[in-house]
LUMLO-158363 format. One record per residue (C-alpha): residue in one letter; x, z, y. Coordinates in pm, 1 decimal, decimal comma. Example, Ala and Ser with C-alpha at 12.3 -4.5 7.8 and 13.67 -1.06 7.14 Angstrom:
! LUMLO-158363
ATOM   res       east         up      north
ATOM     A     1230,0      780,0     -450,0
ATOM     S     1367,0      714,0     -106,0
! end
This chain:
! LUMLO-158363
ATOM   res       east         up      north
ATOM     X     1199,1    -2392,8    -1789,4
ATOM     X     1152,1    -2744,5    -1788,8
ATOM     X      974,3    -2853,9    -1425,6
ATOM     X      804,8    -3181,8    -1393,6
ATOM     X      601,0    -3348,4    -1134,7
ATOM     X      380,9    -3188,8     -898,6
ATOM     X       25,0    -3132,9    -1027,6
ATOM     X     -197,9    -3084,2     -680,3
ATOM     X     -455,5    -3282,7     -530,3
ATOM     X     -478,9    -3527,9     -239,5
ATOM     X     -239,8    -3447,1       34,3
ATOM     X      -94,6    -3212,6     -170,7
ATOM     X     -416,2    -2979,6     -175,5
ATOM     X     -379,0    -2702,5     -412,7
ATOM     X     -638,1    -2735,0     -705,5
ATOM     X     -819,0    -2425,1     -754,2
ATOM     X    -1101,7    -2281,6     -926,1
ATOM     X    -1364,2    -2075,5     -703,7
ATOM     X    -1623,4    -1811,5     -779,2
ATOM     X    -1841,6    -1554,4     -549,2
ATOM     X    -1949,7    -1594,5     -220,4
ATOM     X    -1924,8    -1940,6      -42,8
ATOM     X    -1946,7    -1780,3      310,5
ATOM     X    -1658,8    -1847,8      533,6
ATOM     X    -1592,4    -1509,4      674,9
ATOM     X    -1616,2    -1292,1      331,4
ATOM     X    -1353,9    -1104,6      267,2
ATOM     X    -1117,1    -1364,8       14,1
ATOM     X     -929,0    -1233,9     -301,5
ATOM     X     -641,8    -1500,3     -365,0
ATOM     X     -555,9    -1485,1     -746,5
ATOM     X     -215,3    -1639,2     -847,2
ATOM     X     -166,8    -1662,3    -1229,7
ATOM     X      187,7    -1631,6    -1427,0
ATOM     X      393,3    -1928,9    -1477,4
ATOM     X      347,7    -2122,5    -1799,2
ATOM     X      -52,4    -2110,8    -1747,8
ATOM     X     -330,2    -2234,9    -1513,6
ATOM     X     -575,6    -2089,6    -1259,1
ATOM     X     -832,9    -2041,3    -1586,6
ATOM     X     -646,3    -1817,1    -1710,7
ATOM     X     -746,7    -1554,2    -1421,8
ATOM     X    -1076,1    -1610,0    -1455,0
ATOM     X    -1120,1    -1395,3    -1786,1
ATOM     X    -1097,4    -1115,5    -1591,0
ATOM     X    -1398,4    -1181,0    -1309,0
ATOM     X    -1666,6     -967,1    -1518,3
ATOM     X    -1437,2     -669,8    -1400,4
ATOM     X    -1367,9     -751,5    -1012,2
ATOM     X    -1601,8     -641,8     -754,8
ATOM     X    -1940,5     -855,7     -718,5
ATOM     X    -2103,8     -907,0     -354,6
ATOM     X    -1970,4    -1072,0      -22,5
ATOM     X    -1657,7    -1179,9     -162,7
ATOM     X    -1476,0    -1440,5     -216,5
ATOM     X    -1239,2    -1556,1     -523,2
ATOM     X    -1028,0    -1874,0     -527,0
ATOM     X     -769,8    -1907,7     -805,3
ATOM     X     -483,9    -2124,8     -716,2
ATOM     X     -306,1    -2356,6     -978,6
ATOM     X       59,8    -2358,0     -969,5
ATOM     X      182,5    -2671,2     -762,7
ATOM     X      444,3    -2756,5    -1123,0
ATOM     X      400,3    -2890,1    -1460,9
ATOM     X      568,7    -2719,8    -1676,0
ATOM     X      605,0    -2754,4    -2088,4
ATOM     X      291,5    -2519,8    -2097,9
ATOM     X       54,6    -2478,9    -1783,5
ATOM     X      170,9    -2486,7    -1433,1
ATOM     X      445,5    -2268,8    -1249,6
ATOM     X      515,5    -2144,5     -902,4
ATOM     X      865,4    -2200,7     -893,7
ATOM     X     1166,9    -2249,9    -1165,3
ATOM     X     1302,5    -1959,3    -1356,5
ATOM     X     1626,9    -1789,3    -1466,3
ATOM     X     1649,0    -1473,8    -1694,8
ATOM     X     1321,5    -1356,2    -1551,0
ATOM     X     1427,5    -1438,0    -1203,4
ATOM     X     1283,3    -1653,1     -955,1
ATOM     X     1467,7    -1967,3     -792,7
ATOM     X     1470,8    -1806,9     -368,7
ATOM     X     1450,3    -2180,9     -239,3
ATOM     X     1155,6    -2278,6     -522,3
ATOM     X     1013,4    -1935,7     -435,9
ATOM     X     1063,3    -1962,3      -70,9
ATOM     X      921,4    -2332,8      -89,6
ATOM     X      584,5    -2210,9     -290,5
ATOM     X      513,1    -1959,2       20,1
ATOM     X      545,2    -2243,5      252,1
ATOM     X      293,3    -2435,5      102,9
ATOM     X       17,8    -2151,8      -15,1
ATOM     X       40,0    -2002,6      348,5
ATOM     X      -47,5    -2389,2      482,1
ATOM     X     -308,2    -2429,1      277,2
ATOM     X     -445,0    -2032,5      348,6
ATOM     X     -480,3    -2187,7      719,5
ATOM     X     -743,9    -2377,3      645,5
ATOM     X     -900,4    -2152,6      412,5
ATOM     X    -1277,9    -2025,5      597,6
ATOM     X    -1256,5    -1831,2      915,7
ATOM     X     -911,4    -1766,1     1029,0
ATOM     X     -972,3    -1362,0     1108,4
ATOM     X    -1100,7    -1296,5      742,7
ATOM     X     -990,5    -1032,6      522,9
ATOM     X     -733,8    -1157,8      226,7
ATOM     X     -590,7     -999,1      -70,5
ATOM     X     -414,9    -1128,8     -281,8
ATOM     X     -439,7    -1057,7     -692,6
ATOM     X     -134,7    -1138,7     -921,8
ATOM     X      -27,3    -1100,7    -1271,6
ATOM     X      332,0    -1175,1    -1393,4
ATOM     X      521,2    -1447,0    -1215,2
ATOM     X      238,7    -1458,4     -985,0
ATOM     X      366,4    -1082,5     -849,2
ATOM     X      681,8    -1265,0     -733,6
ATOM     X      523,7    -1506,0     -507,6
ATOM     X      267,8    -1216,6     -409,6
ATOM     X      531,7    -1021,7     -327,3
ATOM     X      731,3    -1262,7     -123,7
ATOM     X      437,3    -1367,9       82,5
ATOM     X      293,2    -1005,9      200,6
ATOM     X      714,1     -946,5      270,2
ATOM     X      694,3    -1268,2      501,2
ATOM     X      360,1    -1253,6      621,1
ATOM     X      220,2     -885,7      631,0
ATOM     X        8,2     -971,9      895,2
ATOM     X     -199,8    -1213,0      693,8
ATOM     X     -299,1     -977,0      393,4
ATOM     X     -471,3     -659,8      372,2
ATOM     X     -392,7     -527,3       29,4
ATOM     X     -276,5     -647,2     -327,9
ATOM     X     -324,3     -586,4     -646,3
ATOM     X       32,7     -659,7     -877,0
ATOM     X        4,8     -688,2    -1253,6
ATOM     X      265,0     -645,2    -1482,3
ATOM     X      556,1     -783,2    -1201,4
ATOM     X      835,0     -782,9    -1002,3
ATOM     X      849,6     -818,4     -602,3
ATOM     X     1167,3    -1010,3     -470,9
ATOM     X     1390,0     -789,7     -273,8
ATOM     X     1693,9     -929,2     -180,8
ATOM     X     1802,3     -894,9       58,2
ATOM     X     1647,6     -537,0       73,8
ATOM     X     1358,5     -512,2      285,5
ATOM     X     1353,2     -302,9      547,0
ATOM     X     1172,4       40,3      511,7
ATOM     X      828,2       33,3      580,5
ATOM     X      766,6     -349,7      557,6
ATOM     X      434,7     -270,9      422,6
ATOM     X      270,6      -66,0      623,6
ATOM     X      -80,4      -36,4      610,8
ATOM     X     -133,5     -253,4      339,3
ATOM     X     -260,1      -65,4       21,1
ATOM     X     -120,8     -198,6     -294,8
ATOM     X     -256,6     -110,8     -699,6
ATOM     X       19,5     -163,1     -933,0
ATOM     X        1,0     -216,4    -1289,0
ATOM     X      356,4     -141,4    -1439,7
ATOM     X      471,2     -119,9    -1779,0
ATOM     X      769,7       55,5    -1927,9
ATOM     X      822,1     -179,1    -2143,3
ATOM     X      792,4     -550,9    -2051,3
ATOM     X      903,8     -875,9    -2206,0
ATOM     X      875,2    -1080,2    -2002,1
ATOM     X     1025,4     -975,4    -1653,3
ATOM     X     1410,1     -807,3    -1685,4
ATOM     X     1387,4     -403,0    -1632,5
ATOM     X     1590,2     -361,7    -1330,4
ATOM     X     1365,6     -603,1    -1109,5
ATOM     X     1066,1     -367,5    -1259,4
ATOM     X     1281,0      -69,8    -1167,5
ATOM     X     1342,6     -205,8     -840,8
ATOM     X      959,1     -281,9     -762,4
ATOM     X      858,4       56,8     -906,1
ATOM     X     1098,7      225,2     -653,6
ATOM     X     1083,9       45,0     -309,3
ATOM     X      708,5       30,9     -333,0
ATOM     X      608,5      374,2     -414,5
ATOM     X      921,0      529,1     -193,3
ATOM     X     1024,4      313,2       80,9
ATOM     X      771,0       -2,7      144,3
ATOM     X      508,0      201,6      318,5
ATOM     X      246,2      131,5      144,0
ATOM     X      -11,6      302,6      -19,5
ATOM     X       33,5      264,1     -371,7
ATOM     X     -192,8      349,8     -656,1
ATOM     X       10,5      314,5    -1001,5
ATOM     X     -152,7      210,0    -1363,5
ATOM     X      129,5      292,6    -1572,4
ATOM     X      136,5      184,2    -1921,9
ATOM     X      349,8      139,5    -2244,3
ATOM     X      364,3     -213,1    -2292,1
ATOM     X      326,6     -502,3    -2048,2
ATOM     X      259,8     -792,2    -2331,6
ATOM     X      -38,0     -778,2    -2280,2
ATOM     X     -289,3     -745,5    -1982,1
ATOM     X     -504,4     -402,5    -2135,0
ATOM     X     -834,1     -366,2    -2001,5
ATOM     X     -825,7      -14,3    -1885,4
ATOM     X     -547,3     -183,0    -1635,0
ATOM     X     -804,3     -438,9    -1537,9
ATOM     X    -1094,5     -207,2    -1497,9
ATOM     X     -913,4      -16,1    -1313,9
ATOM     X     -754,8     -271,5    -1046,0
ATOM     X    -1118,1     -403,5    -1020,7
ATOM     X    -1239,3      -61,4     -926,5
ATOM     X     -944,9        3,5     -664,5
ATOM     X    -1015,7     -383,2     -530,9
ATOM     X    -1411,4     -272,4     -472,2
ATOM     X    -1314,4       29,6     -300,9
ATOM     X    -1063,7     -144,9      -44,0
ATOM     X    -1347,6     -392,1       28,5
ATOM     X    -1556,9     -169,6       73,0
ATOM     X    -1327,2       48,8      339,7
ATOM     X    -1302,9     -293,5      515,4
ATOM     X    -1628,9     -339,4      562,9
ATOM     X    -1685,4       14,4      685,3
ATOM     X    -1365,6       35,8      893,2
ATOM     X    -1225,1     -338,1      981,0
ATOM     X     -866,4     -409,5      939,2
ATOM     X     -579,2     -205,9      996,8
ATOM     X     -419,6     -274,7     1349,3
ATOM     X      -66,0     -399,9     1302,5
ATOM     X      282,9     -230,1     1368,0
ATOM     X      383,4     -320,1     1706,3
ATOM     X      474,6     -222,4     2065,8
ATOM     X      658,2        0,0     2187,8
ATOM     X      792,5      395,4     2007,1
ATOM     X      513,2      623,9     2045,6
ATOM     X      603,5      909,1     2197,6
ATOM     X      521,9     1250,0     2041,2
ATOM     X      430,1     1615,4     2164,6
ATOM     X      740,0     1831,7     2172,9
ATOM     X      943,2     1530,7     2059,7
ATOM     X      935,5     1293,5     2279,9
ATOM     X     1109,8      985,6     2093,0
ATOM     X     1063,4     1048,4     1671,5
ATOM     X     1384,3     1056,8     1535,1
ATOM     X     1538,4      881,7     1200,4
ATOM     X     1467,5     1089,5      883,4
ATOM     X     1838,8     1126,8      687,1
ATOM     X     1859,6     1088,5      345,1
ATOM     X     1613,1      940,7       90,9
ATOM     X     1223,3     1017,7       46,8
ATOM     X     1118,2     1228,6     -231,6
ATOM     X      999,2     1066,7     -535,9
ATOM     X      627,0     1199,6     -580,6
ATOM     X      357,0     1256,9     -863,9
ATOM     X      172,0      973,4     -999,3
ATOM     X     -184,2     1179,7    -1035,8
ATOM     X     -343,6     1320,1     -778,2
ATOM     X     -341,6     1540,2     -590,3
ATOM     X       -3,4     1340,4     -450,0
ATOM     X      254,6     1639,7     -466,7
ATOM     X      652,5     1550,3     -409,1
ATOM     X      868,5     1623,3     -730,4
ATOM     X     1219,4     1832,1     -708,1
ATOM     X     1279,9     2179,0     -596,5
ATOM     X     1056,2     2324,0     -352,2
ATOM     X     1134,6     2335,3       -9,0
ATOM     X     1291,3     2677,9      192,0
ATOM     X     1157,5     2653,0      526,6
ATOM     X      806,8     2670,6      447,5
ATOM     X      666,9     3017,9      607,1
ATOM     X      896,8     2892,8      917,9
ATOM     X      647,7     2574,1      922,8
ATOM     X      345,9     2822,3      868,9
ATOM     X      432,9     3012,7     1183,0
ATOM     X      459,8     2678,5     1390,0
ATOM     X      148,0     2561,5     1297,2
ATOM     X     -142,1     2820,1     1209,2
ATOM     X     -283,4     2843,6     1539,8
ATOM     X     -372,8     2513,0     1529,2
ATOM     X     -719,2     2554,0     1356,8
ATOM     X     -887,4     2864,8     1148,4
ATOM     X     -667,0     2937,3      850,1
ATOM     X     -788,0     2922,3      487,3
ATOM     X     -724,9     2813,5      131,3
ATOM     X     -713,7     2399,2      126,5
ATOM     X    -1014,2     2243,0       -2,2
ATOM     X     -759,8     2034,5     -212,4
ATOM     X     -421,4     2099,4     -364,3
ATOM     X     -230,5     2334,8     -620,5
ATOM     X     -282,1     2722,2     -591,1
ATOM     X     -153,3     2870,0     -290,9
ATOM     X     -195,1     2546,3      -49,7
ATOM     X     -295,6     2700,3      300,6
ATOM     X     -498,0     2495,5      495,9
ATOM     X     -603,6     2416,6      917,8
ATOM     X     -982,7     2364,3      999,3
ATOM     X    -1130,5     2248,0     1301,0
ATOM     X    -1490,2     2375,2     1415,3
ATOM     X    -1603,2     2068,9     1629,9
ATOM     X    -1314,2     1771,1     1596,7
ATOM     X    -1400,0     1455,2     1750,0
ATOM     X    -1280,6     1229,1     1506,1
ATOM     X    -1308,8     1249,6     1184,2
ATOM     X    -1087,4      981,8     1064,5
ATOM     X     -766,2     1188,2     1155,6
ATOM     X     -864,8     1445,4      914,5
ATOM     X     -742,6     1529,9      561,4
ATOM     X    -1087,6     1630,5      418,7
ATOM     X    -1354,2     1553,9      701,9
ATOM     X    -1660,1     1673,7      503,5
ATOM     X    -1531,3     2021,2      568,8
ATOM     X    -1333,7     2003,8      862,0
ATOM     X     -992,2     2040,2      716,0
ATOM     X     -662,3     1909,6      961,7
ATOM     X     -392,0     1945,8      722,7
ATOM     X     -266,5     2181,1      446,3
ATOM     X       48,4     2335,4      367,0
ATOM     X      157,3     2303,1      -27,7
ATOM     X      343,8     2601,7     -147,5
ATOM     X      657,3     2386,8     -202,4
ATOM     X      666,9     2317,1      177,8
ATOM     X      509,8     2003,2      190,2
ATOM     X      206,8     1876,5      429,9
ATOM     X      -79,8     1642,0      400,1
ATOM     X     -233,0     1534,8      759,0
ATOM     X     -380,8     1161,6      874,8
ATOM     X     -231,4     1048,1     1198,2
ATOM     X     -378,2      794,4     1403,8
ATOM     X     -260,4      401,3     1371,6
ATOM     X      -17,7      451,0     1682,2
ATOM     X      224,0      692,6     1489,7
ATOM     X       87,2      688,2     1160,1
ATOM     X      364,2      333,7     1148,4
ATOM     X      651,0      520,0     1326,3
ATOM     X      631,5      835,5     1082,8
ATOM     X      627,8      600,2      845,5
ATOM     X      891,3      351,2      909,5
ATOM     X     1110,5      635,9     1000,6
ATOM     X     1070,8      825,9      679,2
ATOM     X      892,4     1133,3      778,6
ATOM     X      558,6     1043,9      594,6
ATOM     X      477,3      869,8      269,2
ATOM     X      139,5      716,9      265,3
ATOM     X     -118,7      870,3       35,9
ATOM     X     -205,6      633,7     -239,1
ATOM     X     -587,6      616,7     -166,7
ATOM     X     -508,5      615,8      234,4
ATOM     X     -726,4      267,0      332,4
ATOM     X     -881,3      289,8        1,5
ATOM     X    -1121,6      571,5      -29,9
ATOM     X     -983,1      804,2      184,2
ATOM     X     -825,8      782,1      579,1
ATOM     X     -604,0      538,5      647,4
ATOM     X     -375,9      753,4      782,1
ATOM     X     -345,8     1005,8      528,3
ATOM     X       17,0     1095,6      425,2
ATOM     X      235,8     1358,5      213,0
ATOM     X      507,6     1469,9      484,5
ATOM     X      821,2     1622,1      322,3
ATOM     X      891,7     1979,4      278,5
ATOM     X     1136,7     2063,9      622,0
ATOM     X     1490,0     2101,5      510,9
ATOM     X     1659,1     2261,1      817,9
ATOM     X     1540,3     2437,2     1117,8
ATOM     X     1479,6     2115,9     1287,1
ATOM     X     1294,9     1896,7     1032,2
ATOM     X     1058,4     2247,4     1066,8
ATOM     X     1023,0     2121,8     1473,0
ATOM     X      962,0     1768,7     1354,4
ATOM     X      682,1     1838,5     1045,9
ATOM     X      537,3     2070,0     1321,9
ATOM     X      486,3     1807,3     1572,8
ATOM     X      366,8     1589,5     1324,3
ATOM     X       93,6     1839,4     1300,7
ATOM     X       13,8     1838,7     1651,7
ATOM     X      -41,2     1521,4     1723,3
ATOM     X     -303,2     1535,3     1426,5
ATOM     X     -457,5     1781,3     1628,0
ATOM     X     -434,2     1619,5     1925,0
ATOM     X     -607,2     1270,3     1746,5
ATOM     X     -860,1     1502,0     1596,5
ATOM     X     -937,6     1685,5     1862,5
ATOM     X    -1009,3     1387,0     2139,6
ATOM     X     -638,5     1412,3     2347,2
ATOM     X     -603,7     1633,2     2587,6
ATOM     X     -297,7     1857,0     2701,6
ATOM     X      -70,1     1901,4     2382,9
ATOM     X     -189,3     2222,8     2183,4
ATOM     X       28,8     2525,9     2134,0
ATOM     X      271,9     2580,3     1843,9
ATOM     X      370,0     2933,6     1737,5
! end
């Protein structure tokens, strides 16, 4: 790739094309295109994004190239770090002086574009509050650390088969965010990435509408910070060992690999925790918790009935935890986010692995409690069987 001069405005100002609402404070969808076209080229697909108090602003690549406008210089399908590195400096200047500095941003990106997406919500997680990545790969070296992402749901559209973008960067992406980023991710899997399909599109633009619409029913996530929560009957949580399960990619979320041992053992901890009874949700056999009068809502797996958390035959659990640990279970490997968590459903809604020993059973268990505990308003911690 051939880069010439750079193609911005005055004072280097980004040119950009804008559509939806000119309000300062709407939520903003920033929509980087591929490298080799222009910030038109993302505006075919507007008839399928979300309409209303939103805004969209489509940024042209800062680099002439042969054909259209680039991010940053290529090699094999592989972005140049400092070009890469230098693009994020000057997109997150320019976001600075982009409307009202507490507004929501997401950020919408198809090919190359998923690169520099992917680099700025690793540098700047803070900043954004969800993405949607089509038909890319996110840089990860060095190898982020795991849960860099939490609380930021993410829609990915990947492709088995994709010319332009080499297959182990794909592989890479496909693994780290569905297993290790901590992010809820919703997948659109499809054949062939040569082209942008419209089922893909329709349904990014459906998962975009509902995350806007969870902001402006439950604000923004609060971010990963502080101190280690403690936890009832664990004080400190401790480091998961080994890898996290690999999980289905239609719902309901269920891990795949042999089921776990310990599951009747986890049973016994937890059932007198709420009034037991088949889940609401989930394959045959799922028990379930329900609460008759919880407090809040939001720390519950299926609040229109009352349901705390539900035990899948194979040993596995889904609860929500509340923001405080709902980040520590999750950078510590004991929870994978649900892909709809912050979406349509709780934020804190995760799939907790089946127990593999005697004391992962202790740990799952208190993960239970304090569900109860958020759910129930506090109080003294409740009693495990």
């Amino acid at each position: 790739m051939t880069v010439g001069a750079r193609s911005t405005g005055p004072g280097d100002e980004p040119m950009v094309a804008r559509w939806g609402s000119p309000h300062p404070a709407a939520p903003l969808v920033l929509v980087l295109h591929g490298n080799g076209t222009s910030e038109h080229s993302m505006i075919e697909i507007s008839p399928w994004l979300p309409h209303g108090p939103v805004a969209y602003v489509a940024v042209r690549a800062p680099l002439a190239v042969e054909r259209g406008f680039a991010w940053f210089a290529e090699t094999d399908g592989r972005p140049d770090p400092a070009g890469l590195a230098a693009a994020g400096d000057w997109l997150l200047r320019w976001l600075g002086t982009e409307g009202h500095p507490d507004r929501s941003v997401l950020l919408l990106a198809f090919r190359s574009g998923v690169a520099l997406a992917g680099h700025l919500m690793l540098r700047a997680p803070e900043r954004f509050s969800g993405a949607v990545l089509l038909h890319g790969a996110v840089p990860l070296d060095p190898a982020p650390a795991r849960g860099a992402l939490r609380g930021m749901p993410v829609f990915l559209a990947h492709a088995d088969a994709d010319p332009r973008t080499p297959v182990p960067l794909l592989d890479r992406t496909w693994d780290w965010l569905r297993r290790w980023s901590g992010a809820p991710v919703r997948v659109a899997r499809t054949p062939d990435g040569g082209t942008l399909a419209g089922s893909v599109v329709a349904a990014a633009g459906s998962w975009l509408g509902d995350r806007l619409d969870f902001l402006r029913a439950h604000g923004e996530n609060p971010l990963p910070d502080g101190d280690e929560p403690g936890w009832p009957g664990l004080g400190r949580l401790p480091e998961r060992v080994g890898e996290p399960p690999d999980t289905t990619l239609d719902l309901p979320q269920l891990p795949l690999g042999p089921p776990g041992t310990r599951q009747d053992a986890l049973w016994e901890r937890i059932r007198g925790l709420g009034r037991e009874a088949p889940a609401v949700i989930g394959p045959e056999g799922t028990r379930a918790l329900f609460l008759d009068r919880p407090a809040d809502p939001a720390t519950l797996v299926h609040p229109a009935e009352n349901e705390l958390a539900h035990l899948h035959p194979d040993g596995s659990l889904h609860l929500a935890l509340p923001d405080a640990l709902l980040y520590d279970a999750l950078g510590k490997g004991w929870a994978l986010a649900h892909p709809l968590a912050g979406v349509r459903l709780a934020a804190g809604l995760v799939l907790v692995p089946a127990p593999r020993d005697d004391a992962e059973v202790e740990v799952a268990a208190a993960l239970v409690a304090a569900a109860h505990r958020a759910a129930t308003g506090g109080g003294s911690a409740p009693h495990l069987g």
